[in-house]
C-alpha positions, -999 to +999 in steps of 0.1 A: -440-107+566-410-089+572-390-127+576-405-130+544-386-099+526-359-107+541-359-139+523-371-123+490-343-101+492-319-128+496-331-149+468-327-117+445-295-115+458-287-153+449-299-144+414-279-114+403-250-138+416-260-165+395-266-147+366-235-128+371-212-157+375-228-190+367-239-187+334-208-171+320-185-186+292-147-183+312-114-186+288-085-196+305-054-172+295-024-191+284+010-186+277+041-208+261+064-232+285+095-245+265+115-269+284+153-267+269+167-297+295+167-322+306+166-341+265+137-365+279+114-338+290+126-312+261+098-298+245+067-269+245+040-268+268+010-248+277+008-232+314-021-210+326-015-172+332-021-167+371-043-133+379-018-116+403+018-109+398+034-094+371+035-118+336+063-106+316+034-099+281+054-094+252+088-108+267+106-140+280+126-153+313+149-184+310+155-202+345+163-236+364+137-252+383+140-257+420+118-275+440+117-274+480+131-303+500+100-293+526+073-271+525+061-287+490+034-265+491+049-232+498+016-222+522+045-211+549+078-191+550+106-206+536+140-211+556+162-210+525+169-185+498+164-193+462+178-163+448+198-173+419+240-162+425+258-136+407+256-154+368+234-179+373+201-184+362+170-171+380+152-196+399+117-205+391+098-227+422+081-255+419+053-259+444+026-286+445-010-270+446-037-275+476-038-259+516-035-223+507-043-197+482-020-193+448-012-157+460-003-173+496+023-190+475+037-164+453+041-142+480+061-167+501+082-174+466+090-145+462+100-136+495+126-162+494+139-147+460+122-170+432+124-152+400+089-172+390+064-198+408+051-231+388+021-248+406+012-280+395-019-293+396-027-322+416-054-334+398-055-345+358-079-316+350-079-287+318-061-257+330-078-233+353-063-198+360-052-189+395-069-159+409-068-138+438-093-147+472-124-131+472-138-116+504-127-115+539-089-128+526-091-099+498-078-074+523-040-089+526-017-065+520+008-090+507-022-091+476-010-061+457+030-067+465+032-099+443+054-090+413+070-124+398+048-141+376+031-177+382+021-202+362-002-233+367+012-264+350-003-299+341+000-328+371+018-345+344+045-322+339+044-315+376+053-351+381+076-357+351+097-325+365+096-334+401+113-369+391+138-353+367+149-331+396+146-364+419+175-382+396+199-354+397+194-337+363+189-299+360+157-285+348+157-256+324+124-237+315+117-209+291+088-189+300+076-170+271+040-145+272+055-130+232+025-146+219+003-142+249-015-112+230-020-110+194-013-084+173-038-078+144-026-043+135-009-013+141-037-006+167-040-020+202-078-021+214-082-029+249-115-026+274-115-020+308-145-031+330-154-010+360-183+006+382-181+037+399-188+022+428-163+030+460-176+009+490-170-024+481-132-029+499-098-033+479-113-046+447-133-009+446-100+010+456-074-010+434-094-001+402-098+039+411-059+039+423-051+024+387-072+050+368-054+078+383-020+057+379-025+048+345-043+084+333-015+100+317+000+067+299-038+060+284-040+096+275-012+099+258-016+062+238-051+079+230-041+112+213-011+093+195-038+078+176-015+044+189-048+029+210-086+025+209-097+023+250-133+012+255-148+019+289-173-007+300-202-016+326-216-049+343-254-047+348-276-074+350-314-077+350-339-085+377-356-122+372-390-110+359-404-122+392-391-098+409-394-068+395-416-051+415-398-066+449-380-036+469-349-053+468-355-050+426-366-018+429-335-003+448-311-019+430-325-015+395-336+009+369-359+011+338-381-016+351-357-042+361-338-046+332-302-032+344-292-036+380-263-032+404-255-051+438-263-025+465-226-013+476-226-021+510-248-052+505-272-035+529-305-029+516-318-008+551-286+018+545-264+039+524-267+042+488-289+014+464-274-008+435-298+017+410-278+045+422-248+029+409-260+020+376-271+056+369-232+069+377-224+039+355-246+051+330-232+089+331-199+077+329-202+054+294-229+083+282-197+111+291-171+087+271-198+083+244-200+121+243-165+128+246-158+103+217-180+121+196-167+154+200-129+140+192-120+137+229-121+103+244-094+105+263-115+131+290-131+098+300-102+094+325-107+131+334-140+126+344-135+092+363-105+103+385-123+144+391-155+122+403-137+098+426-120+125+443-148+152+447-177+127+447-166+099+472-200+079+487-188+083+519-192+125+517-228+121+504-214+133+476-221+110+450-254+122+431-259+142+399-252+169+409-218+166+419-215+147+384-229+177+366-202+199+381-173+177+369-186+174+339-191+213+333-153+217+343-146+188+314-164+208+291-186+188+277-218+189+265-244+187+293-278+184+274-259+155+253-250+134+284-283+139+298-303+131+269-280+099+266-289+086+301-325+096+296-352+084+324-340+059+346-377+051+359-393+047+326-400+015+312-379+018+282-348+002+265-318+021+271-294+018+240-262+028+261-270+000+288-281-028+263-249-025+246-229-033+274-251-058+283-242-078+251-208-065+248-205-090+281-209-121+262-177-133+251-167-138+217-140-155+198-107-158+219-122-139+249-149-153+275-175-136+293-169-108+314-184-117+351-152-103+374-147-071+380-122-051+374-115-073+340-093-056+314-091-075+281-064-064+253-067-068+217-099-096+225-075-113+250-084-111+289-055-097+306-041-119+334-019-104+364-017-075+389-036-044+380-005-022+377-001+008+356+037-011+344+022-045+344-008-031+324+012-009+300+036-036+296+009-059+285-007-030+262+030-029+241+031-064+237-004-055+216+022-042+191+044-061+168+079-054+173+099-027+167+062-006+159+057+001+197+052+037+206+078+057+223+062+049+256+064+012+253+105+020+260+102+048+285+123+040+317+087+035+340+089-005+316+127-011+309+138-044+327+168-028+334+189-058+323+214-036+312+224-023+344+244-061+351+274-064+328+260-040+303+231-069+297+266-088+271+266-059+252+292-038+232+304-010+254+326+019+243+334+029+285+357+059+273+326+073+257+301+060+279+283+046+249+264+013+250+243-010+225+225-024+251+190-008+255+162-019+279+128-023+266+095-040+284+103-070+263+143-074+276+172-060+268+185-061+230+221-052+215+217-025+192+245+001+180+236+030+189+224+068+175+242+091+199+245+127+193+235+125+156+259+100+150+252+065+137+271+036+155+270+003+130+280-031+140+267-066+156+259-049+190+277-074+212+312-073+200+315-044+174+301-010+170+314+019+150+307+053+146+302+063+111+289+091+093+303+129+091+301+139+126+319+105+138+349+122+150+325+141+173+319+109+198+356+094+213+365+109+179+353+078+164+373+052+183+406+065+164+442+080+182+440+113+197+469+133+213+479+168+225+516+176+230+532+212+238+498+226+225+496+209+192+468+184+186+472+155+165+443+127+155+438+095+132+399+102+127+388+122+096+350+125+091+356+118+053+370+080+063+356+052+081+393+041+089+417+055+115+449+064+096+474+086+112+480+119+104+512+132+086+544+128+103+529+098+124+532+062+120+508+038+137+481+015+133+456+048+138+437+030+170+458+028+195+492+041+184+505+067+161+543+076+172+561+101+158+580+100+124+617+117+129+624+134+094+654+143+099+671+108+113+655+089+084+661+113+059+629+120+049+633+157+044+661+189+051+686+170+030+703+195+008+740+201+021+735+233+034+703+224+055+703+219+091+674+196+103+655+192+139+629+169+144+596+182+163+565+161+178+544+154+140+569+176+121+605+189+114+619+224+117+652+230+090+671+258+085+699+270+059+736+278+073+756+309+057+726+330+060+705+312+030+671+308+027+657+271+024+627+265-004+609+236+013+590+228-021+623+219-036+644+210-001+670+237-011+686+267+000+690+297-018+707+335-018+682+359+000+704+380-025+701+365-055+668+358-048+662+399-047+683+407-080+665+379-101+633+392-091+643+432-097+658+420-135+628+399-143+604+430-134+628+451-157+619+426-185+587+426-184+582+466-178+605+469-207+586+443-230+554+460-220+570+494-234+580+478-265+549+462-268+530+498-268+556+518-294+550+488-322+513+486-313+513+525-320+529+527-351+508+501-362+478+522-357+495+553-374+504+532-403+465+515-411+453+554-402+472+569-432+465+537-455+432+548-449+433+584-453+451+584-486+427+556-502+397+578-493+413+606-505+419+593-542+386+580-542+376+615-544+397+632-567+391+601-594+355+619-596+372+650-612+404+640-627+421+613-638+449+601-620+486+589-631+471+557-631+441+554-644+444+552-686+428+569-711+391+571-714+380+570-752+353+587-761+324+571-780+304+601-790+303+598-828+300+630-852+276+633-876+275+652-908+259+687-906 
């Protein structure tokens, strides 16, 4: 009997396996392979993105193709390096596939300073993507060290290269991943697929290391408004056989339908598969909660405070320690608890179904059967599981030049600039560059420094323009101090560089000093005596006179002060003359006035000398 559960509990096992990795729809991630040269094999082709390394999403990596006189297969160290020499091109390895693991050969790549690996197939077969080993081998360190990115090729353009290279001619490849994720709209979306399980080796301990890596990059993408992050789940269902089997039973919940692998594969100890799915469930019920209350991004809160004061292997992981992070957090209790309901009912759980068909792949992406699996804008994302390599693959999400701040922080820059100034325009007195690294490559752009704006090509040319141009190696003009005077060719109001007055130049790099006096420019009357100075001239007068520069004349300090006390005379004088008419004037309209109004009023009572006659028109009458 008990022979027999053991074998029941096997064949359970089997199933979740089966279910969880047969049945699945997988699509292979791809990216562009342009070959520039040789002419006969010119041309683009499709390679397969491998899942380790670090694929270069959103940017490009030109190189010449090298492949090994021994050790075709690259499954041992390599005697020679392949690092590419001070201006030449990086070095991408051709190795033949078979004998060892693709990460085996990556890592011994890389080692020997390929920029990039190409495997070719050795068998006329659709693309398949190259993965990293899966149990006992899963423990090499080397695993998460891999950081140049690989790419399967066809057997056909194996062979067609290896023959090229066989005949002498040099083979140049562009590896391009711009178009490896699309970019719908101004929004990335991107799903990461986890457990809260911790006991299941390096696979367990890589995805909790990149939460707590990647926390702050995702929280700050989230608030932005720049991101929509979907946590998600794996459970599967106990064949209906089974469900009342204790290996069903301890690894399931509501009756079979959503089930876990028990962590330490060891039904007889530790923790079960069901209590797994319950954390699971807690932890999409708390980002369901959080969501709804305007806070998603506490879902990486949650996750990181659990790992760390929960771990299995304290006892600690049970719902209570749960409820105590989550109180911390903030969030609503009652809501989370109502969400995860009863796990021992035999009920439909809304939260868990949804994942469950969120699993089946749609459109460009295939079924998700592999944990961790992170898929980006519907595309699953292919490489080392790398808070760079992931957030570099998150900004390619974004078309160009609409990537967040973030996206060209210093933790992404290729650093391409740091050789030769990446071919750049460089101003070195200034320290000013076009050149600026971002997770795509380095571009030539002039500049913004200090307010001021630089316009030009960016590889040849840049020039400061604007009002406060002067302010930055005053704006690339002529500058000099001499005996404490300070002369310059940049004016703020002028994009040109024109020497000041009493300089001569081309405003850039010269501006020499104009002598005034030996070119008889100014100080030329015959009594002037003229010295040149640095930028100006000093002239004075001989016989004790005074020189007028306005007029370039000398003049009597005398005669200067008698002119000026007769011309004051004048015009006090004129002033006085002005007032004595002005009042007579006034005394002369007064008395026209007076003696007007006066007669006005005597012509009521008499008449005047002037005035004739008045007949009288009364006529007499007879008595």
């Amino acid at each position: 009997m008990r022979k027999m559960g053991k074998k029941l509990g096997l064949l359970a096992w089997v199933w979740f396996m089966l279910c969880g990795f047969c049945v699945g729809r997988f699509v292979v991630e791809k990216n562009s392979l342009k070959v520039s040269s040789p002419s006969s094999l010119s041309g683009v082709y499709e390679c397969a993105i491998g899942n380790f390394g670090v694929p270069q999403y959103g940017g490009t990596m030109v190189g010449t193709v090298v492949y090994p006189k021994a050790n075709h297969k690259a499954c041992n160290d390599f005697d020679i390096s392949f690092k590419s020499k001070p201006g030449g091109l990086p070095t991408f390895l051709l190795a033949d596939r078979g004998d060892c693991y693709f990460t085996l050969k990556a890592w011994n790549a890389q080692n020997a300073g390929a920029a990039a690996i190409l495997v070719a197939d050795d068998k006329v077969e659709p693309l398949i993507t190259m993965d990293t080993p899966e149990e006992e081998n899963a423990n090499a360190e080397y695993l998460q060290n891999i950081t140049i990115p690989s790419a399967l090729i066809s057997k056909s353009l194996g062979d067609s290269i290896r023959k090229a290279l066989s005949s002498g001619e040099m083979v140049n490849i562009n590896l391009d991943w711009t178009e490896a994720l699309p970019h719908p709209d101004e929004r990335v979306e991107y799903e990461f697929w986890t457990n809260s399980n911790d006991e299941c080796g390096p696979k367990c301990d890589s995805q909790i290391d990149f939460v707590k890596n990647f926390k702050g990059a995702a929280q700050i993408l989230e608030k932005k408004g720049y991101t929509q992050f979907t946590p998600r789940y794996i459970t599967w269902y106990c064949p209906e056989a089974f469900i009342f089997s204790k290996q069903c039973k301890s690894q399931c919940i509501n009756h079979g339908r959503y089930c876990a692998p028990d962590p330490e594969q060891d039904f007889n100890r530790g923790y079960d598969g069901k209590d797994v799915v319950v954390q699971n469930l807690r932890q999409a019920c708390f980002f369901k909660v959080a969501n709804e209350s305007g806070r998603p991004w506490l879902w990486w809160d949650y996750v990181t405070d659990f790992a760390i004061r929960c771990p299995m292997k304290e006892k600690r992981y049970n719902e209570d320690c749960s409820n105590q992070v989550i109180t911390s957090l903030d969030i609503d209790l009652k809501k989370i608890e109502n969400c995860v309901g009863d796990p021992s009912a035999d009920v439909v759980n809304a939260v868990l179904k949804a994942e469950q068909d969120a699993q089946i792949g749609k459109g460009t992406r295939g079924d998700v059967t592999i944990l961790p699996t992170l898929v980006i804008n519907n595309r699953q994302y292919r490489g080392k599981l790398d808070k760079v390599a992931v957030l570099k693959a998150i900004c390619a999400g974004f078309e160009e030049t609409t990537e967040p701040a973030i996206c060209l922080s210093e933790d992404i820059e290729t650093n391409e600039c740091l050789h030769n100034n990446g071919g750049c325009w460089h101003d070195k007195a200034a320290n000013v560059t076009a050149c600026k690294d971002t997770f795509r490559g380095r571009v030539c752009e002039c500049p913004v420094v200090q307010g001021v704006k630089f316009v030009g090509d960016g590889y040849t040319h840049c020039e400061a323009t604007g009002a406060l141009r002067c302010e930055i190696n005053n704006g690339g003009c002529w500058k000099k101090t001499h005996d404490g005077a300070t002369y310059s060719a940049c004016a703020d109001d002028s994009k040109d560089c024109k020497c000041p007055l009493g300089f001569k130049g081309d405003g850039v790099n010269t501006c020499d000093d104009v002598d005034e006096c030996k070119e008889k420019l100014a100080c030329q009357c015959p009594e002037c005596k003229c010295k040149n100075t640095w930028g100006s001239y000093e002239c004075s007068c001989s016989g004790g006179l005074l020189y007028m520069q306005e007029h370039d004349t000398c003049i009597s300090k005398d005669a200067k002060t008698e002119v000026s006390w007769s011309f004051i005379w004048i015009i006090i004088l004129g002033l006085a003359a002005a007032g004595v008419g002005g009042y007579a004037i006034y005394k002369y309209r007064i008395r026209r006035y007076m003696d007007s109004e006066i007669r006005a009023i005597m012509a009521q009572y008499m008449p005047l000398d002037n005035q004739g006659e008045i007949p009288n028109h009364v006529s007499h009458g007879n008595v």
